[in-house]
PyMOL Python script that loads the backbone (N, CA, C, O; Angstrom):
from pymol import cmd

cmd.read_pdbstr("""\
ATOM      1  N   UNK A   1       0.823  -1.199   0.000  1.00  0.00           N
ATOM      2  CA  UNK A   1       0.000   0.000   0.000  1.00  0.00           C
ATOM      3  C   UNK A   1       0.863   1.257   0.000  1.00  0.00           C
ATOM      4  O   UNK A   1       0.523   2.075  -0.855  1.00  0.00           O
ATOM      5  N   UNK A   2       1.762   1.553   0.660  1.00  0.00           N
ATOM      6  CA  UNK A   2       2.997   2.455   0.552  1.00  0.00           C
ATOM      7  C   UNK A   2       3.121   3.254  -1.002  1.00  0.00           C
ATOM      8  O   UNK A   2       2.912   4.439  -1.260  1.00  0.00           O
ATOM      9  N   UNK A   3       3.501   2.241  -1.827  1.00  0.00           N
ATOM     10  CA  UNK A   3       3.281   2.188  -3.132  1.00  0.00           C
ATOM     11  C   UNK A   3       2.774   3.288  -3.566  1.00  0.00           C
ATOM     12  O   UNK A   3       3.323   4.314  -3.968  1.00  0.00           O
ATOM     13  N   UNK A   4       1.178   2.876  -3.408  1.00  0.00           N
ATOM     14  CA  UNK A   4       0.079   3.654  -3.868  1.00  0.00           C
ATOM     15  C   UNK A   4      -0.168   4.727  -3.293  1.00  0.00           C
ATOM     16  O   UNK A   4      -0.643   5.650  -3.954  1.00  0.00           O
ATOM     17  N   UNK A   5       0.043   4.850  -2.175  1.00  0.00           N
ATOM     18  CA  UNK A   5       0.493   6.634  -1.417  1.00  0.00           C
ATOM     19  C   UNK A   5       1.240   7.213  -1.655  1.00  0.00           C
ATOM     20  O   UNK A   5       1.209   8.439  -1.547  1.00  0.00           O
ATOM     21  N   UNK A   6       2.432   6.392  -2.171  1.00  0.00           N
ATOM     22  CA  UNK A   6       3.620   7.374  -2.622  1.00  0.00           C
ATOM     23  C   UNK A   6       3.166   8.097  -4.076  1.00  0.00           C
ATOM     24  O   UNK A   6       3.264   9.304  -4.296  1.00  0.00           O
ATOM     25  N   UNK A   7       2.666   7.126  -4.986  1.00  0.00           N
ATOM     26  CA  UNK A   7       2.189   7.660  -6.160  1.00  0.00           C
ATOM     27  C   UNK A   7       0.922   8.701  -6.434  1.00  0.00           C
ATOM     28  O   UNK A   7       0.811   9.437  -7.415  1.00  0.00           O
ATOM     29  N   UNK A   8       0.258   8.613  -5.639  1.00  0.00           N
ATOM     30  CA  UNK A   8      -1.052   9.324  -4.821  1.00  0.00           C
ATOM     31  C   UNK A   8      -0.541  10.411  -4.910  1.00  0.00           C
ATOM     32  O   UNK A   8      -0.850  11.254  -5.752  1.00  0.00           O
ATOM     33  N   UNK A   9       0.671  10.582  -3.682  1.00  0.00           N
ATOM     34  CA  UNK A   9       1.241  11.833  -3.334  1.00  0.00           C
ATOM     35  C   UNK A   9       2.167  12.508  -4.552  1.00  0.00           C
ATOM     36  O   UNK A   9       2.435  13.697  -4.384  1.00  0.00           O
ATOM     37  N   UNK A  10       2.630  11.930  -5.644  1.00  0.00           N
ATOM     38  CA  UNK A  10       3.248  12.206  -6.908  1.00  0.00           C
ATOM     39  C   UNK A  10       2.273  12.974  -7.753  1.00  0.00           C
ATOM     40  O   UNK A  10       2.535  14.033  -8.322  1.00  0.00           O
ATOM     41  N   UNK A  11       1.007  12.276  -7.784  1.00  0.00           N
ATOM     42  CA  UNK A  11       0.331  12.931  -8.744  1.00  0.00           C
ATOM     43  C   UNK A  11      -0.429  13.896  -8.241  1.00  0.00           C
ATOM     44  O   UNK A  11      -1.213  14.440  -9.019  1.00  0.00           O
ATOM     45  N   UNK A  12      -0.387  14.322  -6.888  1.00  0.00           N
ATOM     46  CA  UNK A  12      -1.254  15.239  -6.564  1.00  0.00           C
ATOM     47  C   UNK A  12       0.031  16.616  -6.656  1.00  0.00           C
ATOM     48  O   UNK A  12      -0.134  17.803  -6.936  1.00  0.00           O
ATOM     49  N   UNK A  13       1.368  15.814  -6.275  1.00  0.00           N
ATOM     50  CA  UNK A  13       1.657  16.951  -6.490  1.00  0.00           C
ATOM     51  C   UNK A  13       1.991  17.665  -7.517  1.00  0.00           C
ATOM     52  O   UNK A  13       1.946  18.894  -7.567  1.00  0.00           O
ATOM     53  N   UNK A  14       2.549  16.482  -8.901  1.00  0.00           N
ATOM     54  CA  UNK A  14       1.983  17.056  -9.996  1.00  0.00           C
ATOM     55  C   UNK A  14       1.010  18.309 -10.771  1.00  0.00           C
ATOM     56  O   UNK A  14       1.279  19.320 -11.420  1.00  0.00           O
ATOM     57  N   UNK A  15      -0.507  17.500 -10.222  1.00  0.00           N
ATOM     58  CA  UNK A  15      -1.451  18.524 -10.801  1.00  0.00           C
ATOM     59  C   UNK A  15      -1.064  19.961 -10.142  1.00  0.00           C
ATOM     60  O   UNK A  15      -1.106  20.976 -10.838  1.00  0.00           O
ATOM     61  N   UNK A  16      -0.689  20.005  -8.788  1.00  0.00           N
ATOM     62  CA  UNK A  16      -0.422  21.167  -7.955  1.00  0.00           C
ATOM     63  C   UNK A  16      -0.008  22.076  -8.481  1.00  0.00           C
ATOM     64  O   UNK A  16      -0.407  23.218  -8.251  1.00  0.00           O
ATOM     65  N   UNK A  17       1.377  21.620  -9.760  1.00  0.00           N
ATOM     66  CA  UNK A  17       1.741  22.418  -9.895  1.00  0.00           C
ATOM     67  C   UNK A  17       1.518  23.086 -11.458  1.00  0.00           C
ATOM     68  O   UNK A  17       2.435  23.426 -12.206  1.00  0.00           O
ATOM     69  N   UNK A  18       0.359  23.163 -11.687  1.00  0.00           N
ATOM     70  CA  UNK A  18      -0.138  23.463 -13.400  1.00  0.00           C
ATOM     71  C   UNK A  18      -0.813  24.670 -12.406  1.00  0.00           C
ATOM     72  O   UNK A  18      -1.455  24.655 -11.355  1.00  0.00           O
ATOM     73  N   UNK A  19      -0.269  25.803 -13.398  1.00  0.00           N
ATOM     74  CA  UNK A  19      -0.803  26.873 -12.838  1.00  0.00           C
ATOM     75  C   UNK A  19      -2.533  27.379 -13.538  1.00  0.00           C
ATOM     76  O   UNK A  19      -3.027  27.495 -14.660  1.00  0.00           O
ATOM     77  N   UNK A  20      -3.110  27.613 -11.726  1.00  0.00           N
ATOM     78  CA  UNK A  20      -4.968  27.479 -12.113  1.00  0.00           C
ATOM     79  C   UNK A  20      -5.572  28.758 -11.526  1.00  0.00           C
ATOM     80  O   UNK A  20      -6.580  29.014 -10.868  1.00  0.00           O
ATOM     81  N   UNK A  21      -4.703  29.350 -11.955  1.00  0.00           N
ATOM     82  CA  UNK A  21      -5.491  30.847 -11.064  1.00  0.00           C
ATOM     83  C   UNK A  21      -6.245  31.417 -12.654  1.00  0.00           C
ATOM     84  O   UNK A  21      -5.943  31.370 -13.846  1.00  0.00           O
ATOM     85  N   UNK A  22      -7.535  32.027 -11.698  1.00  0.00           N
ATOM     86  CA  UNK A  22      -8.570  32.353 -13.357  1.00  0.00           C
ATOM     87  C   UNK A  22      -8.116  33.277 -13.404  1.00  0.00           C
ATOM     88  O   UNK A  22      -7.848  34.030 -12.468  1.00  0.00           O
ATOM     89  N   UNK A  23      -7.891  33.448 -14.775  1.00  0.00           N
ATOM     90  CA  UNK A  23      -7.353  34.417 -15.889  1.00  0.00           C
ATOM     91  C   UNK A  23      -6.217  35.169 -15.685  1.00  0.00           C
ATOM     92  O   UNK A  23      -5.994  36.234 -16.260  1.00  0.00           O
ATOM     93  N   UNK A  24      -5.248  34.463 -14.605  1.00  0.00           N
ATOM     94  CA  UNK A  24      -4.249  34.508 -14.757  1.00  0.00           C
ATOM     95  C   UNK A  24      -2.711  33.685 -15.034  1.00  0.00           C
ATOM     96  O   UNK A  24      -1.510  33.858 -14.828  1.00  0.00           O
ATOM     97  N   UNK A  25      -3.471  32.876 -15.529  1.00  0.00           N
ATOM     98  CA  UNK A  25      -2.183  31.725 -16.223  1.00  0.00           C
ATOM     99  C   UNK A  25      -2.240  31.367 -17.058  1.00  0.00           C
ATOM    100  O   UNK A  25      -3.329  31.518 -17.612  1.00  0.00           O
ATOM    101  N   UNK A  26      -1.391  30.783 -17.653  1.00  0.00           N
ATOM    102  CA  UNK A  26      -0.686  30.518 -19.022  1.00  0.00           C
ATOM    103  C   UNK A  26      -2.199  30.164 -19.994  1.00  0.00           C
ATOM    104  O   UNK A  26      -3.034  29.318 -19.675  1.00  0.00           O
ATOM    105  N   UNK A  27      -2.248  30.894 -20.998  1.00  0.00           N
ATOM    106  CA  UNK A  27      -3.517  30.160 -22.078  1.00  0.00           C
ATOM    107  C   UNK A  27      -3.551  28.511 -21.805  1.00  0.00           C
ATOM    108  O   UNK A  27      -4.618  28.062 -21.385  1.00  0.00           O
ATOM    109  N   UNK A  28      -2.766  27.857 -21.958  1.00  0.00           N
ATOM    110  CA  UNK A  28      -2.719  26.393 -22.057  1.00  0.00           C
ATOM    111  C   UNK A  28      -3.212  26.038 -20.967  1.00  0.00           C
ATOM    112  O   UNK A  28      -3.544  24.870 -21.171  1.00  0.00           O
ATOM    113  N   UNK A  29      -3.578  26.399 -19.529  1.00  0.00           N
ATOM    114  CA  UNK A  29      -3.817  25.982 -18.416  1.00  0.00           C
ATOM    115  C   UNK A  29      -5.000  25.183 -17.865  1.00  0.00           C
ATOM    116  O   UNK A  29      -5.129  24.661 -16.757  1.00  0.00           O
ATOM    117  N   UNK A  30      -5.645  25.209 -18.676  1.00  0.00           N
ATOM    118  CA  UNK A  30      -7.053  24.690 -18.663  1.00  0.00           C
ATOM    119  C   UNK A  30      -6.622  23.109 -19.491  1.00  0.00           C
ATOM    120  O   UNK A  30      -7.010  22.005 -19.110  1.00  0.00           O
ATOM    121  N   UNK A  31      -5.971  23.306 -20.367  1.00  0.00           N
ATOM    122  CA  UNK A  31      -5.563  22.204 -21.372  1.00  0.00           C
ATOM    123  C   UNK A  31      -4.643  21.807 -20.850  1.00  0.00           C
ATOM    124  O   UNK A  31      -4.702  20.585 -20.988  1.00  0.00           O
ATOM    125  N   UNK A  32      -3.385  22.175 -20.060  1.00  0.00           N
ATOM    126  CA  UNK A  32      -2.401  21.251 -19.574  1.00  0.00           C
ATOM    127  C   UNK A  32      -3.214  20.337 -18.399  1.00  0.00           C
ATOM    128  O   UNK A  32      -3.089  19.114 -18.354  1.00  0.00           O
ATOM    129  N   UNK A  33      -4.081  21.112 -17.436  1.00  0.00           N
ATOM    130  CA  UNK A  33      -4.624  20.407 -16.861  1.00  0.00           C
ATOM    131  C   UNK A  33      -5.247  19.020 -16.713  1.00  0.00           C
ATOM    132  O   UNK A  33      -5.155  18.174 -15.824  1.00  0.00           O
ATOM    133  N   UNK A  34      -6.125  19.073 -18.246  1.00  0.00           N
ATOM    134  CA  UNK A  34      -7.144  17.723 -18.666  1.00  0.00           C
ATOM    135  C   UNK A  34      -6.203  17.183 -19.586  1.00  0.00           C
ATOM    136  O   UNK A  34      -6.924  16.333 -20.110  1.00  0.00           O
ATOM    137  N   UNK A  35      -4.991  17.066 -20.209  1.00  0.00           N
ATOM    138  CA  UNK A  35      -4.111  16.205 -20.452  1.00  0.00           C
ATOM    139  C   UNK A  35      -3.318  15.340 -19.324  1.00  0.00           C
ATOM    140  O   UNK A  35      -3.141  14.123 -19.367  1.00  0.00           O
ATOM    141  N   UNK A  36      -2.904  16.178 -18.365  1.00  0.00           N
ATOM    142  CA  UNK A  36      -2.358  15.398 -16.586  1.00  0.00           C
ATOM    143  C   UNK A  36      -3.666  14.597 -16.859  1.00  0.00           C
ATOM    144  O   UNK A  36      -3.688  13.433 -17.259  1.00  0.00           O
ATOM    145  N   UNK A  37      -4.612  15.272 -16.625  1.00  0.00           N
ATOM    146  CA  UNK A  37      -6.160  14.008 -15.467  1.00  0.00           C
ATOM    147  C   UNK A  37      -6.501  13.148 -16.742  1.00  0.00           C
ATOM    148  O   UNK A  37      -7.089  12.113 -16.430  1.00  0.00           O
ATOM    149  N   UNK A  38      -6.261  13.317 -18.275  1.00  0.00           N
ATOM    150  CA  UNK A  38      -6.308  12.724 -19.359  1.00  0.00           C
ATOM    151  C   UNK A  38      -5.677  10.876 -19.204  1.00  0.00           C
ATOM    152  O   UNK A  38      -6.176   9.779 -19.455  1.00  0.00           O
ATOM    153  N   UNK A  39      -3.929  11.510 -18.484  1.00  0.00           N
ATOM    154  CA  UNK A  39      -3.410  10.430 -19.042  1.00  0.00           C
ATOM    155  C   UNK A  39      -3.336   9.426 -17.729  1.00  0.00           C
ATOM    156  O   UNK A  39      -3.113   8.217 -17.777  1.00  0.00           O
ATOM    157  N   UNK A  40      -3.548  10.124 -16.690  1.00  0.00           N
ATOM    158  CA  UNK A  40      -3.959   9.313 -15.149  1.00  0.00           C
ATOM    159  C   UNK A  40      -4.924   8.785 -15.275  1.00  0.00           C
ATOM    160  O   UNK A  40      -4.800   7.615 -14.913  1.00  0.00           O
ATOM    161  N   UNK A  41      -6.580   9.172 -15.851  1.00  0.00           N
ATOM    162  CA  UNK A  41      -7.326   8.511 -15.493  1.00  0.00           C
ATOM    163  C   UNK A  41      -7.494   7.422 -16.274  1.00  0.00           C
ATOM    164  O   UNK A  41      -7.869   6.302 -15.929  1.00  0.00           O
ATOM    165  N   UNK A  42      -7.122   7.910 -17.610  1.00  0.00           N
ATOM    166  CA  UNK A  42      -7.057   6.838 -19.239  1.00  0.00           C
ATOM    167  C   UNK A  42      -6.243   5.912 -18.858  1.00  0.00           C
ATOM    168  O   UNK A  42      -6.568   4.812 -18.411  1.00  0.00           O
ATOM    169  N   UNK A  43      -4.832   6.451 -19.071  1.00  0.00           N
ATOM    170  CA  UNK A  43      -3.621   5.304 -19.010  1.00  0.00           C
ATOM    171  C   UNK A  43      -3.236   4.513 -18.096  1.00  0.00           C
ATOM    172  O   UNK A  43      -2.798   3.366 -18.178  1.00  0.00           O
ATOM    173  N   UNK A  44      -3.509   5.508 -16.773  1.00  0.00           N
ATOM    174  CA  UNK A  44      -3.137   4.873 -15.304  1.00  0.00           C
ATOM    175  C   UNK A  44      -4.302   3.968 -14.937  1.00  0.00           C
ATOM    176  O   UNK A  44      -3.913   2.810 -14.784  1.00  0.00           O
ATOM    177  N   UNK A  45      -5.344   4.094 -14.784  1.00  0.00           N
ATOM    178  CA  UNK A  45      -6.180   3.597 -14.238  1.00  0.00           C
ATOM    179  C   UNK A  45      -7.452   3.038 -15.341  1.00  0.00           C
ATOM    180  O   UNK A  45      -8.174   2.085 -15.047  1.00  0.00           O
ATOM    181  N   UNK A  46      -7.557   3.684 -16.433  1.00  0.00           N
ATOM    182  CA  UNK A  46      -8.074   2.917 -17.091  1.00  0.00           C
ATOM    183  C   UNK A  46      -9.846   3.194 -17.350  1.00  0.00           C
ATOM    184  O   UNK A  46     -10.737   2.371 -17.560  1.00  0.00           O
ATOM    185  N   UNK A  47      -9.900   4.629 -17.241  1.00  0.00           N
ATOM    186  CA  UNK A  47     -11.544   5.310 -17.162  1.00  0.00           C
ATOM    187  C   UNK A  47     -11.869   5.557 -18.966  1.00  0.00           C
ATOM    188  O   UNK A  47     -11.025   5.754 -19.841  1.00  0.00           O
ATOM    189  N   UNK A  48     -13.260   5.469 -19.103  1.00  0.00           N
ATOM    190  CA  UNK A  48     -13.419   6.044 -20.455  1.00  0.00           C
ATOM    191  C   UNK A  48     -13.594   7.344 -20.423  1.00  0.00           C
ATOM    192  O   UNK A  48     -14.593   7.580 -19.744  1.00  0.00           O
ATOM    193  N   UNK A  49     -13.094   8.331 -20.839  1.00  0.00           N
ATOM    194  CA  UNK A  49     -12.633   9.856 -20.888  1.00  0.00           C
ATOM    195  C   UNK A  49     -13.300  10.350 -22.245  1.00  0.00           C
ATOM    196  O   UNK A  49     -12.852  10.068 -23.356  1.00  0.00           O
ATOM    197  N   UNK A  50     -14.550  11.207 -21.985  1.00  0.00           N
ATOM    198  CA  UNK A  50     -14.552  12.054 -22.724  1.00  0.00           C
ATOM    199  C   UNK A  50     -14.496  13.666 -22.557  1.00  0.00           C
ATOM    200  O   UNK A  50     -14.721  14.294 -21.522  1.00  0.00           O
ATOM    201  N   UNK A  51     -14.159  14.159 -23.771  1.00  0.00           N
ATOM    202  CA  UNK A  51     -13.842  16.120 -23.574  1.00  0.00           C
ATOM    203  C   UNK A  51     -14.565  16.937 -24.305  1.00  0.00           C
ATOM    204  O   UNK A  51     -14.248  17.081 -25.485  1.00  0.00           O
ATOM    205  N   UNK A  52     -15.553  17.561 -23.830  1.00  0.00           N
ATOM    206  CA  UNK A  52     -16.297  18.798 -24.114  1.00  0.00           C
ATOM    207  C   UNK A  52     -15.807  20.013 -23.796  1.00  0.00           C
ATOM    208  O   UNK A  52     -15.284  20.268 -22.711  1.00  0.00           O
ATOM    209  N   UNK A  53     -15.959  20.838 -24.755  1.00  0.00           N
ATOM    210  CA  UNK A  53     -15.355  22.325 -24.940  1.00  0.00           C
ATOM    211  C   UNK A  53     -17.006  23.459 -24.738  1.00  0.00           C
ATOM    212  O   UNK A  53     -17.127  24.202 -25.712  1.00  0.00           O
ATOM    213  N   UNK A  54     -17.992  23.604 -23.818  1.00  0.00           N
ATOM    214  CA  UNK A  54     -18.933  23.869 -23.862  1.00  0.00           C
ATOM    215  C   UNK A  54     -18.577  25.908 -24.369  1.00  0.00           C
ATOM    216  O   UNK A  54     -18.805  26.486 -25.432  1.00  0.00           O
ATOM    217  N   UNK A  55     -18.011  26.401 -23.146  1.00  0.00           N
ATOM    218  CA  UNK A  55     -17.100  27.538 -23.240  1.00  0.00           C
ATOM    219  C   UNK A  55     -15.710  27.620 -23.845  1.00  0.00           C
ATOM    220  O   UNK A  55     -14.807  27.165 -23.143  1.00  0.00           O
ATOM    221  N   UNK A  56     -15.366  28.154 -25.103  1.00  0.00           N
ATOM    222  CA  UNK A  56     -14.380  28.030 -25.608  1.00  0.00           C
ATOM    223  C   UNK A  56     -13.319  28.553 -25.076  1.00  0.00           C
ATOM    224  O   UNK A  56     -13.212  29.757 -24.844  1.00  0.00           O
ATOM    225  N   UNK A  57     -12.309  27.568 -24.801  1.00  0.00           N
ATOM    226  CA  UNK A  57     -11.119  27.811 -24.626  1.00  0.00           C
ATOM    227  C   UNK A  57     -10.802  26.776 -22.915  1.00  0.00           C
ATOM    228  O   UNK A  57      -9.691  26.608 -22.412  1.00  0.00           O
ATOM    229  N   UNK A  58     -12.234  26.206 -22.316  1.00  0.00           N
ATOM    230  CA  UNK A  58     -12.387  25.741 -21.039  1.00  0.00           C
ATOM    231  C   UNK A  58     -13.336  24.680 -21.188  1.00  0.00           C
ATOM    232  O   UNK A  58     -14.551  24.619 -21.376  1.00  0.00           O
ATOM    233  N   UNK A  59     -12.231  23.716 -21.020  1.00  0.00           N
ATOM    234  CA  UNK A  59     -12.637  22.318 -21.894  1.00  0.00           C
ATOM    235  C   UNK A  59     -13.320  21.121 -20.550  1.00  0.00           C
ATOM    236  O   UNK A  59     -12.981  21.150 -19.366  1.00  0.00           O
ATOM    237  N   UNK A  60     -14.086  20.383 -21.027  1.00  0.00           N
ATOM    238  CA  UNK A  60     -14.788  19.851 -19.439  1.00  0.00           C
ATOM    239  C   UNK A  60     -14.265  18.497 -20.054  1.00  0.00           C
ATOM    240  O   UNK A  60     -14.256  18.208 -21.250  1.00  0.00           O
ATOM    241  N   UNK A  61     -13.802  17.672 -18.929  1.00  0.00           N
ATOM    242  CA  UNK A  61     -13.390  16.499 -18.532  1.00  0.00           C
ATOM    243  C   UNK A  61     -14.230  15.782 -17.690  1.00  0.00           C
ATOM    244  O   UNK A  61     -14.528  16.053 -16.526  1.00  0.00           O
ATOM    245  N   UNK A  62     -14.631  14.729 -18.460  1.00  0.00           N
ATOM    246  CA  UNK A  62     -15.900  13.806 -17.991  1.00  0.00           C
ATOM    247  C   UNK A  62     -14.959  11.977 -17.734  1.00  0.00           C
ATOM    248  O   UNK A  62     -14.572  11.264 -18.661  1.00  0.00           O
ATOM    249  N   UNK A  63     -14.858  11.740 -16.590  1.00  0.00           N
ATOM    250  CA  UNK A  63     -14.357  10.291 -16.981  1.00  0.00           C
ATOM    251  C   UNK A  63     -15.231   9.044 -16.250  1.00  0.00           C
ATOM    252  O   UNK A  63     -15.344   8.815 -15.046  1.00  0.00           O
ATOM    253  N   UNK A  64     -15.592   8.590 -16.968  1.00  0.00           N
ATOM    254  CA  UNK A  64     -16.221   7.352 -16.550  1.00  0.00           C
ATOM    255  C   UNK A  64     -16.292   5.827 -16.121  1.00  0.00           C
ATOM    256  O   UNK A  64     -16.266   5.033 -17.062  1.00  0.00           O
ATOM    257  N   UNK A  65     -16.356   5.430 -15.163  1.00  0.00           N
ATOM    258  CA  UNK A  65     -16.250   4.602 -14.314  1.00  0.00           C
ATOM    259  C   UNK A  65     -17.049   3.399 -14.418  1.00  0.00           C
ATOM    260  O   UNK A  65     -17.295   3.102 -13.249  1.00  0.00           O
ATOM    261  N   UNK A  66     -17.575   2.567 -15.160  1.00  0.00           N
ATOM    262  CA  UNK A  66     -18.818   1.687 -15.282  1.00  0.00           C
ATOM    263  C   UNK A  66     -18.501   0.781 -14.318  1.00  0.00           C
ATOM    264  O   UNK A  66     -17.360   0.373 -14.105  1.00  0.00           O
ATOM    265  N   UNK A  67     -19.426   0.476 -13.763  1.00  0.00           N
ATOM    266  CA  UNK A  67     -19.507  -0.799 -12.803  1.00  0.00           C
ATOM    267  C   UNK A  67     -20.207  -2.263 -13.263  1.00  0.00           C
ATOM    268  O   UNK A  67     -20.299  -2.530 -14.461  1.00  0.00           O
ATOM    269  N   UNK A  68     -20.402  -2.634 -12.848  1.00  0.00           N
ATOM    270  CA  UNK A  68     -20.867  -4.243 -12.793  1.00  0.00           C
ATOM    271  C   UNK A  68     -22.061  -4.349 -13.006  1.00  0.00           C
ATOM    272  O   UNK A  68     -22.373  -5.132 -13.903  1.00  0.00           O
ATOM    273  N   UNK A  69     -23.262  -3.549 -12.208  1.00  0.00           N
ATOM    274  CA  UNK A  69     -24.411  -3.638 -12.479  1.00  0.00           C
ATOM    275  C   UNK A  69     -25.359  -2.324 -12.480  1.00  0.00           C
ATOM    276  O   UNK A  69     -25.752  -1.611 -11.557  1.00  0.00           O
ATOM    277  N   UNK A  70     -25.576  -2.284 -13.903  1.00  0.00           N
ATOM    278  CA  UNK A  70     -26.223  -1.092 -14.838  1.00  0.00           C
ATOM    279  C   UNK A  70     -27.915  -0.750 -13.711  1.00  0.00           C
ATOM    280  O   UNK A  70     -28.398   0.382 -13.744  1.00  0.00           O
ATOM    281  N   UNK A  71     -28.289  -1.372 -13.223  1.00  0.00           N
ATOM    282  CA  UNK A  71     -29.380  -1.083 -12.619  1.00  0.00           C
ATOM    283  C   UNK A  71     -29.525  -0.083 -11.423  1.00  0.00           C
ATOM    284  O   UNK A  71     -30.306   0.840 -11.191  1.00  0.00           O
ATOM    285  N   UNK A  72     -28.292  -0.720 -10.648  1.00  0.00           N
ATOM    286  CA  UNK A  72     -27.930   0.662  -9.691  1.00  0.00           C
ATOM    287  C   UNK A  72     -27.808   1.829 -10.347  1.00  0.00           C
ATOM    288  O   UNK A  72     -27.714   2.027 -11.558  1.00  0.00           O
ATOM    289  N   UNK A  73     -27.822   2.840  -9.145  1.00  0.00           N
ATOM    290  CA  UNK A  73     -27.958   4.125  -9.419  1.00  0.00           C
ATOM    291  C   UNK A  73     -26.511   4.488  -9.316  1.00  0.00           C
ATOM    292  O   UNK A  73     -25.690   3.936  -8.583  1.00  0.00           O
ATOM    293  N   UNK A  74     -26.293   5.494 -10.148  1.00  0.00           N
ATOM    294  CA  UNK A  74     -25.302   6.454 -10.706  1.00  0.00           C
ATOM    295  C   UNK A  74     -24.670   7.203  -9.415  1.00  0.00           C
ATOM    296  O   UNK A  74     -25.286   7.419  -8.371  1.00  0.00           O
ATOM    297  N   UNK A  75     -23.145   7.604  -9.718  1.00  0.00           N
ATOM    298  CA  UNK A  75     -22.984   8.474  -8.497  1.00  0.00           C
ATOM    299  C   UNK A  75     -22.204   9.531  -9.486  1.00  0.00           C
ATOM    300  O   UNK A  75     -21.426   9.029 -10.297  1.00  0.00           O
ATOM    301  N   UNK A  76     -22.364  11.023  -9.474  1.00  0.00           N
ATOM    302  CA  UNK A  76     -21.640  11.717 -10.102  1.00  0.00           C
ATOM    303  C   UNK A  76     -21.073  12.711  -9.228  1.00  0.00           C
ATOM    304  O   UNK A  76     -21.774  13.417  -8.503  1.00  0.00           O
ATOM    305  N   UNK A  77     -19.520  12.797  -9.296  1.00  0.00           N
ATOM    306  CA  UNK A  77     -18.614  13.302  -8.711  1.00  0.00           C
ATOM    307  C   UNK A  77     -17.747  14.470  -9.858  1.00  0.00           C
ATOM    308  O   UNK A  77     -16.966  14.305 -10.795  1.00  0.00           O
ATOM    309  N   UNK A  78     -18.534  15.996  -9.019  1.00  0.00           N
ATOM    310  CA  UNK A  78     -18.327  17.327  -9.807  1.00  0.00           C
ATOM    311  C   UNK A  78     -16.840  18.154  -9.525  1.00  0.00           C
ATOM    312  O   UNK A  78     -16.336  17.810  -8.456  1.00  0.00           O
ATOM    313  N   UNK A  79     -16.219  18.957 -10.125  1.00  0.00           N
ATOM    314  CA  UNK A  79     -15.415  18.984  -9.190  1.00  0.00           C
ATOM    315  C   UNK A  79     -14.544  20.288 -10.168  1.00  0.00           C
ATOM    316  O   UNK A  79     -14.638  20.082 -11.378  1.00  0.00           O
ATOM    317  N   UNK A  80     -13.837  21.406  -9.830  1.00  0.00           N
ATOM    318  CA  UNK A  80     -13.003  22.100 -10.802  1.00  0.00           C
ATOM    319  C   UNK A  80     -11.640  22.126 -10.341  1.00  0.00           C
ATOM    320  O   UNK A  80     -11.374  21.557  -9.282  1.00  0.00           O
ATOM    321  N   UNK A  81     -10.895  22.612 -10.887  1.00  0.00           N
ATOM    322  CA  UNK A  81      -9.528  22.871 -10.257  1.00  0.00           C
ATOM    323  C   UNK A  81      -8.687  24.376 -10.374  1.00  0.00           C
ATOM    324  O   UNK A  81      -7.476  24.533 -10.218  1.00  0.00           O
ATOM    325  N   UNK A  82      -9.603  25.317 -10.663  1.00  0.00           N
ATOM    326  CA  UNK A  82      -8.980  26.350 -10.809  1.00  0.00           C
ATOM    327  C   UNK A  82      -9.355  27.222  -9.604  1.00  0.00           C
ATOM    328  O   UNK A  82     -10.426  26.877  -9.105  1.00  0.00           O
ATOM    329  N   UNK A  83      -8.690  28.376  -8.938  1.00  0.00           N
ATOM    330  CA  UNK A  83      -8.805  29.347  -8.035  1.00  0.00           C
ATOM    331  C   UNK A  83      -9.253  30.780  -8.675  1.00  0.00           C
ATOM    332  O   UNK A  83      -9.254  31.217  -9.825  1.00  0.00           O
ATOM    333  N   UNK A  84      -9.577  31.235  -7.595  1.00  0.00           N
ATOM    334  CA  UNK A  84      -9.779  32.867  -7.773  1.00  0.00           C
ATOM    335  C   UNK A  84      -9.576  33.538  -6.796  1.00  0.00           C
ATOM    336  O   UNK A  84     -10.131  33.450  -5.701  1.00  0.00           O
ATOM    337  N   UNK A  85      -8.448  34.534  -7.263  1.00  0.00           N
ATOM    338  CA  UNK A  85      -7.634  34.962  -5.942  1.00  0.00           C
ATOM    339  C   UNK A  85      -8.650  36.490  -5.484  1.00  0.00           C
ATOM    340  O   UNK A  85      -9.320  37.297  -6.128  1.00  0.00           O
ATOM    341  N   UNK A  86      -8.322  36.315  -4.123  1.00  0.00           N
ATOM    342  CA  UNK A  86      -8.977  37.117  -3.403  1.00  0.00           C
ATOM    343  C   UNK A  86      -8.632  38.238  -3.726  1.00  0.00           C
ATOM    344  O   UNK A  86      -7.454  38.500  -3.969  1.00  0.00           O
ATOM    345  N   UNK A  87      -9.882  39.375  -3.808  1.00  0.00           N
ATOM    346  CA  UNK A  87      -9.083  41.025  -4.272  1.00  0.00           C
ATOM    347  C   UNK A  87      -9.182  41.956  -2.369  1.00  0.00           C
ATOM    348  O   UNK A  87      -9.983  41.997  -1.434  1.00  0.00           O
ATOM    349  N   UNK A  88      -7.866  42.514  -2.700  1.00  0.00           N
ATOM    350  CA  UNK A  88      -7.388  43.130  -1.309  1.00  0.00           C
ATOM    351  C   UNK A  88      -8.316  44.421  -1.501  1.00  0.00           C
ATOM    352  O   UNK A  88      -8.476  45.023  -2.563  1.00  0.00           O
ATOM    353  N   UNK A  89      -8.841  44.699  -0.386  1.00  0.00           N
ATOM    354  CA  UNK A  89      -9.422  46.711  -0.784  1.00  0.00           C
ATOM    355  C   UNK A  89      -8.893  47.310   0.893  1.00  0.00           C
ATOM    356  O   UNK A  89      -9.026  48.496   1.195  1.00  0.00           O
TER     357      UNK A  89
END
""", "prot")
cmd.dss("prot")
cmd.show_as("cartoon", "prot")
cmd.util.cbc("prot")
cmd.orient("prot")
């Protein structure tokens, strides 16, 4: 289990460091973002990933999880990753 905490703790600190402050970081930031959670959730773990661009330029990352039995009910887990820094007056 070690393992998997250590890597846990790799990829969190990873994403940490893609800069997510709104509208102040790099154009690509929205997109470097869902390429990281792209290739963790796809490659690493193995989710079906799809990407909607609803607002252009701020692309939504949907990854999906199917389980065993289609009859149960759904659980959907929302979530963003960008900040908005506090204004000083």
């Amino acid at each position: 289990m070690e393992g998997r905490d250590e890597q846990a703790v790799t990829n969190f600190k990873g994403f940490l460091r893609i800069e997510s402050i709104t509208h102040q970081g790099p154009k690509g930031s929205y997109h470097q973002a869902i390429a990281f959670l792209k290739k963790l959730l796809d490659d690493e773990i193995g989710l079906t990933i799809t990407e909607r661009e609803y607002v252009a330029g701020k692309p939504v990352l949907i990854a999906t999880w199917a389980g065993e039995e289609p009859s149960l009910p759904s659980l959907l887990l929302n979530s963003h990753y960008d900040v908005v820094p506090a204004v000083q007056r």
